[in-house]
C-alpha positions in Angstrom: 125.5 163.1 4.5 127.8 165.6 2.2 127.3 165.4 -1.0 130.9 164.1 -3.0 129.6 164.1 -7.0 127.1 166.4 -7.8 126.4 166.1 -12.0 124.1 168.9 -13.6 122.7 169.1 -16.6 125.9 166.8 -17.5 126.3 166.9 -21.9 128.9 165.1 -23.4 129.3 165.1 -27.3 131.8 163.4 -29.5 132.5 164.8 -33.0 133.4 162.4 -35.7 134.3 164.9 -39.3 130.4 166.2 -39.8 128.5 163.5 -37.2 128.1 164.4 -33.6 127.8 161.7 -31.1 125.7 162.1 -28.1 127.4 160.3 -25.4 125.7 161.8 -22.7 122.6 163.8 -22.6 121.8 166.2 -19.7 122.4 163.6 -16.6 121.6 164.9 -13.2 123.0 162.4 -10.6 124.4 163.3 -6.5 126.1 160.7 -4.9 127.0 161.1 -1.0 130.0 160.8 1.4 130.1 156.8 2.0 127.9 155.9 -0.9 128.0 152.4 -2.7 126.9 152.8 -5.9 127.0 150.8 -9.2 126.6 152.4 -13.0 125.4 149.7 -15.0 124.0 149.8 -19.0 124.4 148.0 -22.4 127.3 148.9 -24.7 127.1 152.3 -26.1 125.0 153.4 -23.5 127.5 156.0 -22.1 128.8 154.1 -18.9 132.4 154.7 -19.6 132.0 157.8 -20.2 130.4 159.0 -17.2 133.4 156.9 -15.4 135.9 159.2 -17.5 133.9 161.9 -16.3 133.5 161.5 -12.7 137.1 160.3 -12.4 138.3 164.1 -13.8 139.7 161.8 -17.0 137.3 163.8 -19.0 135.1 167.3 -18.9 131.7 167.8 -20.2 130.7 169.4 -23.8 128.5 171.3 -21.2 127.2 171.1 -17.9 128.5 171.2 -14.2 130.5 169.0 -12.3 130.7 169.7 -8.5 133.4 167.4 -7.1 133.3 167.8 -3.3 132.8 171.5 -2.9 135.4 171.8 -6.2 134.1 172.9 -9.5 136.0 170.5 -12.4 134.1 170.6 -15.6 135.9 173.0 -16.9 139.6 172.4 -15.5 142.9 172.0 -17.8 144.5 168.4 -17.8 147.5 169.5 -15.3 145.0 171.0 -12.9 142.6 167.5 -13.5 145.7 165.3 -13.2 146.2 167.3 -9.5 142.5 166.7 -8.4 142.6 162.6 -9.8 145.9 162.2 -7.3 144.2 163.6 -4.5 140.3 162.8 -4.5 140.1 159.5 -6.7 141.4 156.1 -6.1 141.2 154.1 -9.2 140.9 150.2 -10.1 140.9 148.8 -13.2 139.6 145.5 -15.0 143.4 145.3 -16.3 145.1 145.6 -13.1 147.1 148.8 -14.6 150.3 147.5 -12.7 154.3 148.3 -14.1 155.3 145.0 -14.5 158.8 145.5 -13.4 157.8 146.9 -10.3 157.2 145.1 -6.7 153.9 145.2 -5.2 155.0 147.9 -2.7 156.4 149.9 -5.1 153.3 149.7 -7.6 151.2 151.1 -4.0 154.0 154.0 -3.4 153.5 155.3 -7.1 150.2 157.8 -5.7 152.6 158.7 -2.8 155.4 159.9 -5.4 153.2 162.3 -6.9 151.8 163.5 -4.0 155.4 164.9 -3.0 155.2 162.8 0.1 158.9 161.6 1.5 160.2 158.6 0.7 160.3 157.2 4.2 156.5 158.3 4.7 155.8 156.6 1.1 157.3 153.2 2.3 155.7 153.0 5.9 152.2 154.0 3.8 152.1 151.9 1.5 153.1 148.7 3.8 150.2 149.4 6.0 148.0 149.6 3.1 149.0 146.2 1.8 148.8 144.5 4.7 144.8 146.1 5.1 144.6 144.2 2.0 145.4 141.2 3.0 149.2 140.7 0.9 151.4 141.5 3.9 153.8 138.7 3.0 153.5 139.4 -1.2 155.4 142.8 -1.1 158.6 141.9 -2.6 156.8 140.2 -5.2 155.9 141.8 -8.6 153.2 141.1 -10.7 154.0 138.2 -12.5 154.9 136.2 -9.4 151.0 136.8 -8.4 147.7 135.8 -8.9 144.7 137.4 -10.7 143.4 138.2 -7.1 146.6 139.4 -5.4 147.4 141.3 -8.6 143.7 143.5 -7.7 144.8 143.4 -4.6 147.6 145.2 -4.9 146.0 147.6 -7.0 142.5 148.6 -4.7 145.8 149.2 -2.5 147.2 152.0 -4.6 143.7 153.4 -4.6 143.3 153.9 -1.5 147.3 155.0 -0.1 146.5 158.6 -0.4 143.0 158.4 1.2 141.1 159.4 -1.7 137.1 160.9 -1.0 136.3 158.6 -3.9 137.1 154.8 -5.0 136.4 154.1 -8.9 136.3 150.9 -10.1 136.1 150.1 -13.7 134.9 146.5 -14.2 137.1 145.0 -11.5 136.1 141.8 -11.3 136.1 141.5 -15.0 139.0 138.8 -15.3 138.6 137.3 -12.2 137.2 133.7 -11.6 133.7 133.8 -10.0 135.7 132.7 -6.7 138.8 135.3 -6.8 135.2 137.7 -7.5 133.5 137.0 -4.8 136.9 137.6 -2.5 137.5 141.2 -4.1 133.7 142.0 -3.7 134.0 141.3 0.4 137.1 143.5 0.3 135.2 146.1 -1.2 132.9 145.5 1.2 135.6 146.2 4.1 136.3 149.5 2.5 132.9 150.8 2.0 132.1 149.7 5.8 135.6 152.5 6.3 133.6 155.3 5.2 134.9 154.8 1.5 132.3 155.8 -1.3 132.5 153.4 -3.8 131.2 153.5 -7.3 131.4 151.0 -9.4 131.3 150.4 -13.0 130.0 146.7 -14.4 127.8 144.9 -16.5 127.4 142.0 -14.6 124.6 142.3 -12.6 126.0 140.0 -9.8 128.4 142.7 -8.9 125.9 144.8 -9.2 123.7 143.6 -6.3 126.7 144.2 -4.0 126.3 148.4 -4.2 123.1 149.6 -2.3 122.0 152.1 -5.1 122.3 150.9 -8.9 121.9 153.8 -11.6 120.9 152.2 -15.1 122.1 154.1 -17.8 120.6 153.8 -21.9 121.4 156.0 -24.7 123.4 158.3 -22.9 120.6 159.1 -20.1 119.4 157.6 -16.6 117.1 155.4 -17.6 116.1 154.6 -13.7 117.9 154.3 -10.5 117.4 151.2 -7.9 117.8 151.2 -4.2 119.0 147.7 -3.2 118.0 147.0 0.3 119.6 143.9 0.7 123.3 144.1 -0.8 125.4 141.5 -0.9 128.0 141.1 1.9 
C-alpha cells in the first residue's frame, strides 16, 4: 500500500513570553492509502495538535512531513490552504456548517474553491448527499435538521472533492450514543471506498471502530494497537 502521511522526527513547540511548550516531541508515524486509524490520548497530550498538523492547519517547529509524495512542513498558509482543499476532507465535533446556507450548498462550498463550474458543483454535490443517505434533506438548512443529518451533511463536504485523506475531529462528540453508532457505520461505508480515515477521539468506543489506534502522552507515541476485530 502507498504510503499517504509520513511524519519524521515531527517537533512542535509553543512559546508562551520566556516558557517553551513541548507539544510534540520527535513523532515518527506512516499511515497507508486506505488506512483506518484513530489518535487517542489524555488532555494535553498533543492529539490536536498532531490533527492541526496532519490536516496542513499547522507546520512543525522542526521535522518532516511527507503528505503523499508532497513535502508540507515547511509551506506558507496560501500554499497550505491549496493542499487542505485538495488532499483533506475535514469533519468536525461542531458540525462547522453556515447556518444560512442549504445542505447542498454547505457540500458545494469545497467545489467553489476548487474552481470547479457551477453546473459540475451542483450535480457533485447532489450525488454526494444522496451517498450519504440525505437525498430528500437538500433544500433544508441546518437548523431544520438533526444532530445526525447535520454530520451528515458535513462527512459530505469532506468527501465532494475526493480527498486522499478524511479527518475527523471528535465527530461523534455531540451525538447521542444512537445517532453515534449511525455515523460510525457510515464511516465505515467510506473506509470500505478506499477512504483513509483518521480519526481523532477520546472515547475509546469510537475508538475500537479504526483497525490501528496510536496512543499519544506528553507529546510522544506512547504505543500503537492493531485492532483485529473493528467494529462494523
Amino acid at each position: 500500500m502507498e504510503t499517504v502521511i509520513s511524519l519524521d522526527k515531527i517537533v512542535k513547540n509553543y512559546y508562551i513570553g520566556s516558557i517553551t511548550v513541548e507539544a510534540l516531541r520527535s513523532v515518527d508515524l506512516e499511515i497507508k492509502q486506505n488506512e483506518y486509524v484513530a489518535i487517542m490520548g489524555p488532555s494535553g497530550s498533543g492529539k490536536s495538535t498532531l490533527m492541526n498538523l496532519i490536516g496542513c492547519l499547522d507546520t512543525p517547529t522542526s521535522g518532516t512531513y511527507i503528505l503523499n509524495g508532497t513535502d508540507v512542513s515547511q509551506m506558507d498558509d496560501n500554499r497550505l490552504a491549496e493542499i487542505r482543499n485538495q488532499e483533506i476532507g475535514f469533519i468536525f465535533q461542531t458540525f462547522n456548517l453556515l447556518p444560512r446556507y442549504t445542505a447542498l450548498e454547505n457540500v458545494t462550498l469545497p467545489l467553489i474553491y476548487a474552481g470547479k463550474a457551477k453546473g459540475e458543483r451542483v450535480e457533485k454535490a447532489k450525488q454526494t448527499l444522496q451517498e450519504v443517505g440525505l437525498a430528500d434533506r437538500m433544500d433544508h438548512r441546518p437548523n431544520e435538521l438533526s444532530g445526525g443529518q447535520r454530520q451528515r451533511v458535513a462527512v459530505a463536504r469532506a468527501l465532494v472533492n475526493n480527498p486522499s485523506i478524511i479527518l475527523a475531529d471528535e465527530p461523534t462528540g455531540n451525538l447521542d450514543s444512537k445517532t453515534s453508532v449511525d455515523i460510525m457505520r457510515l464511516f465505515g461505508q467510506i473506509h470500505s471506498l478506499g477512504n483513509t480515515i483518521v480519526l481523532v477521539t477520546h472515547e475509546e468506543s469510537i475508538a475500537k471502530y479504526a483497525h490501528r489506534i496510536i496512543r499519544l502522552l506528553d507529546g510522544e507515541i506512547d504505543h500503537i494497537e492493531i485492532n483485529k476485530n473493528p467494529e462494523k
